[in-house]
C-alpha positions, 0 to 999 in steps of 0.5 A: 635380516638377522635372528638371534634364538637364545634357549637354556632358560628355566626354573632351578632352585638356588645354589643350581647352574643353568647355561644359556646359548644364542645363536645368530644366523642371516646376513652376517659379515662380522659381530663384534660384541656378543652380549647378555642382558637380563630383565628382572620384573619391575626392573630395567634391563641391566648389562650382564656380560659381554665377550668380544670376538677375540674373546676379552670379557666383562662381567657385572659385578653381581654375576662375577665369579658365578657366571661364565662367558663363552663364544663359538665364533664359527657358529656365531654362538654366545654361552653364558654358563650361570652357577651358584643361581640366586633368586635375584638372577631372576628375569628375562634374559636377552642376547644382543649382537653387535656388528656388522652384516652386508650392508648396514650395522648389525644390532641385534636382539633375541626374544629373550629367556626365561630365568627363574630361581627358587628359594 
């Protein structure tokens, strides 16, 4: 079993920074992808950027520039540093993990976070 608790969500007025954090723990042998998804209300879930383990990253193109992609990979811990905050980074924020753990692949989600900025 393993769980990804993500936190750093709230509410921030536009032009604000906000830094998210997910961390994984269970029965873990390796992950791969860390990766950050968000969810805006009425929307489908949208790739948002993702970091490998040894550290090579991807940005949207709507976040690039703005947001800041980083792993702990000894605390199995992703980060995503989050500035210049538009009202349309809006949503759910989810982390994915992708790997392996002792067994069987690893694909996990957190519960996801909030995000929410005002104009």
């Amino acid at each position: 079993q393993v769980q990804l608790v993500e936190s750093g969500g709230g509410l921030v007025q536009a032009g604000g920074s906000l830094r998210l954090s997910c961390a994984a723990s269970g029965n873990i042998l390796d992950i791969n992808f860390m990766t950050w998804y968000r969810q805006a209300p009425g929307k489908q879930r949208e790739l948002v950027s993702f970091i490998t383990k040894r550290g090579s990253t991807h940005y949207a193109d709507s976040v690039k520039g703005r947001f800041t992609i980083s792993r702990d990979n000894a605390k199995n811990t992703v980060y995503l540093q989050m500035n210049s905050l538009k009202p349309e980074d809006t949503g759910v924020y989810y982390c994915n993990a992708d790997g392996s753990s002792w067994g069987s692949a690893l694909d996990a989600w957190g519960q996801g976070t909030l995000v929410t900025v005002s104009s």
